[in-house]
N, C-alpha and C positions, 0 to 999 in steps of 0.2 A: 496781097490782100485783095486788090483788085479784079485780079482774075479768078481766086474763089466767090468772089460775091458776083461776079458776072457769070458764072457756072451756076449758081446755086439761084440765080436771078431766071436761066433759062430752066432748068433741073423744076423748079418750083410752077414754070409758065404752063407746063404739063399737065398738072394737077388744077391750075384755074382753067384751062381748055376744056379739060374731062368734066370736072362741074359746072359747067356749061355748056357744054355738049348739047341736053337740047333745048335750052332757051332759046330766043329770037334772036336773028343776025342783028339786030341793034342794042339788044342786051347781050351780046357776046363782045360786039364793037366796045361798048361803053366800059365792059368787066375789063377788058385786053386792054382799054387805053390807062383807065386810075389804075392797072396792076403796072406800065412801064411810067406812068409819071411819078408814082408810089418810090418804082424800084430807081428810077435816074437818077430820082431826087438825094435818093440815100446813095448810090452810089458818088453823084458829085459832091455830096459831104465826104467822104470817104476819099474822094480825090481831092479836094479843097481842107481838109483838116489840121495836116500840117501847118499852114500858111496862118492859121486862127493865133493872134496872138495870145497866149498863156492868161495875160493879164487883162483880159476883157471882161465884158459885162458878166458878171456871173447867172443870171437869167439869162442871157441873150446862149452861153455855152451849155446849159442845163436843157434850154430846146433843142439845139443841134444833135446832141449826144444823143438825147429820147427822138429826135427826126431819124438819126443814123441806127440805133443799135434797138431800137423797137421793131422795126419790116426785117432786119437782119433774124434776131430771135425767131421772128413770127415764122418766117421761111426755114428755120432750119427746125422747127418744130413740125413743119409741114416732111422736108426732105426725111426726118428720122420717119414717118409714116410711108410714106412714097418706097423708102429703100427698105424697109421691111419688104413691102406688097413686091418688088421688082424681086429680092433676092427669094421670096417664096415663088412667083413664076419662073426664075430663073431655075431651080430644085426641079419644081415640075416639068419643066420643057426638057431639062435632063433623064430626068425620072420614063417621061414621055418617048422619050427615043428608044426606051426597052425594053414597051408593052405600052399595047393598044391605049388608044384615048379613054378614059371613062367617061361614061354618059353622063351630060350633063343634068343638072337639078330643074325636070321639066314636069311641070304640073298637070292635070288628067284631062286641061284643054290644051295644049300642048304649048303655051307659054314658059317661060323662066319666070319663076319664084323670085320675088325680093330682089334684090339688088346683088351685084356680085361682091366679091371679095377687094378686089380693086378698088371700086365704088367706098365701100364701108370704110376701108383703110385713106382713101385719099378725105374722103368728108371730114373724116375725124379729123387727121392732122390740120385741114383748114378751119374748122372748129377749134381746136385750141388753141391755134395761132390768131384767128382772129381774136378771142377771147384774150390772148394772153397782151396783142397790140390794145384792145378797147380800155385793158383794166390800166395799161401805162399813161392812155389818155385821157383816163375819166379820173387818174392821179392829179391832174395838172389843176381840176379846178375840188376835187375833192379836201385839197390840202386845208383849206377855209372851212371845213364842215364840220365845225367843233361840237363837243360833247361834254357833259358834263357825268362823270359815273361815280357816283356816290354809294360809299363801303364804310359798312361800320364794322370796328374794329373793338375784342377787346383782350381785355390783359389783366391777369390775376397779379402782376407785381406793377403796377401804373399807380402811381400815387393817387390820391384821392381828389389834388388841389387839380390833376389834370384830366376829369372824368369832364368827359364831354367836349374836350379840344377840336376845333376843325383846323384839320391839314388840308391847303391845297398844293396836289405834287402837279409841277408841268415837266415835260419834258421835250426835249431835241426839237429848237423851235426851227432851227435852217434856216436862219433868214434872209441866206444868201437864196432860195429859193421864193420869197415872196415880191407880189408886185402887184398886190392889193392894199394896201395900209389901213383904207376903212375896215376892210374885211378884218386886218391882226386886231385891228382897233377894237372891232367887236368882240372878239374872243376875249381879251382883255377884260373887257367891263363884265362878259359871263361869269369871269374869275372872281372880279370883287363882289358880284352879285350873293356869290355865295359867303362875304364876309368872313373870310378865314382868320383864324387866330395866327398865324402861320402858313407863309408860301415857302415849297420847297422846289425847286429847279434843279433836276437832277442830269443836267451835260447838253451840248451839242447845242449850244448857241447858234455858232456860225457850221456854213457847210465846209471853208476852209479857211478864210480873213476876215479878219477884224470890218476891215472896213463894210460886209457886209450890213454894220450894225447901224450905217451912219442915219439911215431915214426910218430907224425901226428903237433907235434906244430913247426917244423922247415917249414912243408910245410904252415902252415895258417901263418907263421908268413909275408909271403910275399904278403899277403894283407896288400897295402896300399890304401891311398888318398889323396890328399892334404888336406882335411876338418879333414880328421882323420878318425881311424875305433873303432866305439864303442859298446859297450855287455851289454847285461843283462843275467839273473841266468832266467832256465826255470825247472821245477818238477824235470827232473831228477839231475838236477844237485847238488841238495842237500844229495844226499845219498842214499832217506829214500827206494830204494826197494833193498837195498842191507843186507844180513845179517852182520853185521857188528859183530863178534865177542867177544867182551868187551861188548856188553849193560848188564846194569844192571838193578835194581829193576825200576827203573825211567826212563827207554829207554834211560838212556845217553849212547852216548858211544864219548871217547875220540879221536876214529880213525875215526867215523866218521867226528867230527870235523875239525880233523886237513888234514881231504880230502876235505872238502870244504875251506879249508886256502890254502890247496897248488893249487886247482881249479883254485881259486880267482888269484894267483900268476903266474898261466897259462896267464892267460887274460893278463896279465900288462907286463910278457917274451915275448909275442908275439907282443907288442905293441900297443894291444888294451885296451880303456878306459874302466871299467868296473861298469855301475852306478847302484851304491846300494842306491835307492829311492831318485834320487838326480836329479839335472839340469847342466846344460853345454849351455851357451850363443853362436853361431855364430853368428861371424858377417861377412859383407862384406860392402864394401863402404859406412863405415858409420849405415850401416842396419842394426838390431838385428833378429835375431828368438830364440826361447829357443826349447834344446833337453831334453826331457827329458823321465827317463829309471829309473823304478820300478823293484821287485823285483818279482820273482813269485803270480801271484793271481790268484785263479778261482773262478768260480760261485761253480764247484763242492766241497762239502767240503773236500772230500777226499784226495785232493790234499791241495800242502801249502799256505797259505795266507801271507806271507810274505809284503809284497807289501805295500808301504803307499804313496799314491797319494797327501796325504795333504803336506806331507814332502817335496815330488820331486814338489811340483807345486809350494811352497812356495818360493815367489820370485821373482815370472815369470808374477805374477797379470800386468804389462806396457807391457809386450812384446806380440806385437799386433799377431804373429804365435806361433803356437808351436807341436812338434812331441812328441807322444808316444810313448816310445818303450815296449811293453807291452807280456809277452810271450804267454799267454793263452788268443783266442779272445774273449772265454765269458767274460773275462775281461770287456770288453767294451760293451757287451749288455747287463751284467747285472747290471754295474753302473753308464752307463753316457748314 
C-alpha cells in the first residue's frame, strides 16, 4: 500500500509541475512544497494507521481517515486524467512511427491555439480532485448548517381529527462525528421552534457506539411533543463497521452486543419511543392512525436486513392511515 501511494505520490508530482510550469520560481517552490507535506502527511498516516488504537476518540479517527483517504482520492482522480493523456500520446507516438508528423494546430500568426491536449486533460483531473478534497473539507464544518424544509402533505384517507398535524422527521444524527455541542444545541431548539405535534427519528444515532451519545443525550433529550418523539435503529447503529475486539470464530462478539442494549437504552433515557418492528396507535378525537417503525432494511445486501414489516403491520389491517418509519429509502422502492 505504501508503495502504491508513493508511486501515485510521484505519477501525480507530474501533473502539479505542468500546471505550474509558468508561474514564478516561488510559486512553483511554495505549489512543490504543500504538494510533499500534503502528500507525507498522508502517507505517515498510512504508515502509522495500524498502530491507532481501534478504540480511540471517534472524532480524533474521523480526521485521520478524511487526512489519509481525501489527497489519496484527490490524486487518483488526477492519475485517471494523466493516464488517459499518457496512453493517448503513447497511440500517437506509435501511430507516428508510420507516417509523417502532422502539423500542428498553428494560427495565421504563426502561434499555437489554446492549449494543448495534455494541458486540458491534466487541468481537469486537478480540477476535480481539488473540488472533490474542498467538498470533504467544507464537510467538516458544514455538518452544523442546519435547515429546516417544510412539505405539505396530503391524503384523501387521513382522518379528519389529524388534518393539519406537524411531523418533525430527523435523521442520521452521527454523533460520534460532532464536537460542537452549542452548535447540535442550536439545531435542537430550530426543531421545537417549529412546535411539532410529533418528532420522528428515523436511524443512525451513533456512527458506531453508544458511548458516542455520552455528551450529546442531555441535549436531544429536550426534544419533545405532545404526540410524543419516536426512533428506529438505522445501519450504523448496530455496530457492524466497528472492530469490536472479542469476535470470535462465529463473528460474535459480546461487546458488541451489549452496545446495541445500552444504544437501545439511550433512546428510552432520552424519552424517546424506540420501535423494534412494531406499531403505536394515535389517536385524537376519537380518530386512529397506526405508526409504525421497523428495524434497519435495505435493497443492498451489504447492509442489515433486520426489519420485518409483516410483524409491525400486523394489527393495523382497520386503521384506515398509516406512517412508516423506515431508515434506508430503498426500503420502499424495493418492496412496496
Amino acid at each position: 500500500m505504501l508503495g502504491f501511494l508513493a508511486v501515485l505520490d510521484i505519477y501525480v508530482f507530474f501533473a502539479i509541475r505542468t500546471a505550474f510550469a509558468n508561474a514564478s520560481a516561488r510559486t512553483r517552490s511554495i505549489a512543490n512544497l504543500v504538494y510533499w507535506i500534503v502528500s507525507g502527511t498522508a502517507l505517515a498516516l498510512a504508515a502509522g494507521y495500524r498502530f491507532i488504537p481501534a478504540d480511540g476518540n471517534s472524532l480524533v479517527l474521523t480526521y485521520i481517515r478524511t487526512m489519509l483517504i481525501a489527497p489519496v482520492l484527490a490524486k487518483v482522480m488526477v492519475a485517471i486524467f494523466m493516464l488517459i493523456d499518457d496512453v493517448r500520446r503513447l497511440i500517437m507516438w506509435i501511430v507516428g512511427l508510420f507516417r509523417k508528423k502532422p502539423a500542428e494546430n498553428i494560427g495565421p500568426e504563426g502561434f499555437k491555439q489554446g492549449i494543448t491536449r495534455s494541458q486540458f486533460l491534466t487541468r481537469t483531473g486537478l480540477a476535480l480532485g481539488g473540488t472533490l478534497v474542498g467538498t470533504l473539507v467544507y464537510g467538516f464544518s458544514n455538518k452544523y448548517n442546519y435547515h429546516v424544509r417544510k412539505v405539505k402533505l396530503g391524503f384523501n384517507n387521513l382522518p379528519s381529527a389529524f388534518k393539519g398535524m406537524r411531523i418533525v422527521q430527523i435523521s442520521d444524527i452521527h454523533s460520534g462525528s460532532f464536537r460542537d455541542k452549542a452548535a447540535v444545541t442550536k439545531g435542537v431548539e430550530m426543531i421545537l421552534v417549529q412546535k411539532p405535534d410529533i418528532i420522528l427519528f428515523t436511524g443512525d444515532l451513533v456512527n458506531d457506539r453508544a458511548i458516542e451519545m455520552e455528551h450529546y443525550k442531555e441535549v436531544f433529550s429536550k426534544l419533545t411533543a405532545p404526540m410524543g418523539v419516536y426512533s428506529v435503529l438505522g445501519n450504523h447503529d448496530y455496530g457492524d463497521y466497528y472492530p469490536w475486539p472479542d469476535f470470535d470464530g462465529d463473528h460474535y462478539s459480546k461487546m458488541k452486543e451489549d452496545n446495541l442494549r445500552q444504544l437501545k437504552e439511550i433512546h428510552g433515557d432520552m424519552g424517546w419511543k424506540l420501535m423494534m418492528n412494531e406499531h403505536t396507535l394515535l389517536e385524537r378525537n376519537g380518530q386512529q392512525i397506526a405508526l409504525l417503525g421497523i428495524e434497519n432494511w435495505s435493497a443492498n445486501a451489504r447492509f442489515p436486513r433486520f426489519g420485518d414489516m409483516k410483524k409491525a403491520h400486523a394489527g393495523t389491517e382497520a386503521v384506515p392511515f398509516k406512517i412508516l418509519m423506515s431508515h434506508d429509502p430503498s426500503h420502499w422502492d424495493a418492496r412496496y
